[in-house]
MARLOKE-205704 format. One record per residue (C-alpha): residue in one letter; x, y, z. Coordinates in steps of 0.2 Angstrom, whole numbers, plus 5000, padded with zeros to 4 digits. Layout:
aXYZ ...
REM end
This chain:
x495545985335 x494746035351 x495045895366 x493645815373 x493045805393 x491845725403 x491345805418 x491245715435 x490345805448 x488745785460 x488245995459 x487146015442 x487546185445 x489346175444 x489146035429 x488146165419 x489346315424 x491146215417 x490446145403 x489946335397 x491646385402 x492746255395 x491546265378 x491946445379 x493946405381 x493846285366 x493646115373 x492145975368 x491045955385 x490445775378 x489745705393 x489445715413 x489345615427 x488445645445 x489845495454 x491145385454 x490345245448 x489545345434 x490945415428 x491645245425 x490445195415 x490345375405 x492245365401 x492445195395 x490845235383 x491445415377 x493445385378 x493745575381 x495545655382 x495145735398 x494245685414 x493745835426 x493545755443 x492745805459 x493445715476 x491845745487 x490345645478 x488945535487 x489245345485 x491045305475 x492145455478 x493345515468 x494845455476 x494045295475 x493545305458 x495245395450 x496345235452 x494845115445 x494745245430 x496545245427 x496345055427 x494845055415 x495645205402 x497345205406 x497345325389 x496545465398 x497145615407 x496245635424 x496245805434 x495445825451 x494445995452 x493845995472 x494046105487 x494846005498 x496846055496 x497145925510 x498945845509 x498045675512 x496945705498 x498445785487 x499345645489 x498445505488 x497745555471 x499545585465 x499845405469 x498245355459 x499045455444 x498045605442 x498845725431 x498245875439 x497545935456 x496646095456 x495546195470 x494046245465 x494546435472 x495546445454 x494946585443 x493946505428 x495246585414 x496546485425 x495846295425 x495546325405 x497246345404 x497846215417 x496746105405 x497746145390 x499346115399 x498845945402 x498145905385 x500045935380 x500745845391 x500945925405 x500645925427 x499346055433 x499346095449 x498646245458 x499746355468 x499446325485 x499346125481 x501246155471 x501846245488 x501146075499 x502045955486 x503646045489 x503646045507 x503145855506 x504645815495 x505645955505 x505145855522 x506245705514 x504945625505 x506245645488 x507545575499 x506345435502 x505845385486 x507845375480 x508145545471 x509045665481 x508345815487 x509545925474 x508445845461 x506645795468 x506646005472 x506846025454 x505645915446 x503745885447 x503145735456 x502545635441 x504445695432 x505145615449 x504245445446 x504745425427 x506545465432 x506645345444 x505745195432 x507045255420 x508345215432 x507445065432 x507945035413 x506045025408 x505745095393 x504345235388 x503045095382 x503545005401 x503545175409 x501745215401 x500945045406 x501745085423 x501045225425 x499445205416 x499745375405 x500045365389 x501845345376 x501545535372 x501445595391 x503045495395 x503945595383 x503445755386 x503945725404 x505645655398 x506145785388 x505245905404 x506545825415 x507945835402 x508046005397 x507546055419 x508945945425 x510246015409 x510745885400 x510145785383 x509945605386 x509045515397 x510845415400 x511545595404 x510045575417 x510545425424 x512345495424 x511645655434 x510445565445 x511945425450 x513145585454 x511945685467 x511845515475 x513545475479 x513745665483 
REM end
């Protein structure tokens, strides 16, 4: 079954243009909105899989918009589509718990594909963004957060946050509500984390993260 999207952009043009490509890459373009506030409103009546976000937009933004949607549909999967590859605006949507942060420089064939990544599960971040994350964890903000840098080098940044809410003892319904994604993501990222830091349980996990702390 293809996965549904709703558009959030303020260019027609570039509406009109993703929702002929991602129709052509198999996905169900079911709606579109010109805002923040709109998109709101679209995804709560729709309930898409997937919500393609622009940042720059006239009146509610979407960095102002993507926490209030992750309130709203904490089931749905949002991914920033912009042109600004800003740290600032990297991170801060991070925080707000987009699933993917892509420039709009990407190759069309390329944000399909970072699209069906997500729809399974996964991060999608473009190249030039990944390179920015790492230097921000490498800078010590992995140290920061309580994982060590031998770790926080290794994982994603959403895979950094679950380890350290399952070092919290929460478990994946806790994490999900947390993290307003759903029981499906948080597993995929566990067993993500599991197999990237070589072991088999999230306890082996705990085990492993407890280790590179004392190390």
């Amino acid at each position: 079954m293809a996965s549904t999207i709703v558009i959030v952009d303020d260019h027609p043009l570039t509406r009109e243009a993703l929702s002929s490509l991602l129709g052509a890459h198999g996905f169900e373009v079911i709606g579109c909105a010109s805002d923040g506030a709109e998109a709101i409103q679209e995804v709560c009546r729709l309930q898409p899989d997937l919500v393609l976000l622009d940042l720059s937009m006239p009146g509610l933004d979407g960095l102002a918009a993507l926490p209030r949607l992750r309130e709203a549909a904490p089931e749905r999967e949002v991914v920033v589509l912009t042109a600004s590859g800003t740290e600032e605006n990297l991170l801060q949507a991070i925080r707000a718990g987009a699933a993917g942060y892509l420039l709009k420089t990407e190759p069309p064939e390329r944000i399909a594909s970072f699209l069906d990544g997500v729809a399974n599960g996964e991060a999608a971040l473009s190249g030039l963004v990944a390179r920015r994350l790492l230097d921000q964890v490498r800078s010590g903000n992995g140290r920061g957060s309580g994982v060590p840098d031998a770790i926080a080098t290794t994982l994603s940044a959403r895979e950094v946050e679950v380890l350290l809410l399952l070092d919290e003892h929460l478990g994946t319904d806790e994490i999900a509500k947390r993290l307003f994604i759903s029981e499906h993501t948080v597993r995929s990222h566990v067993k993500s984390l599991l197999r990237k830091l070589g072991v088999s349980s999230r306890r082996e996990a705990l085990e492993h993260l407890a280790v590179a702390r004392a190390a």
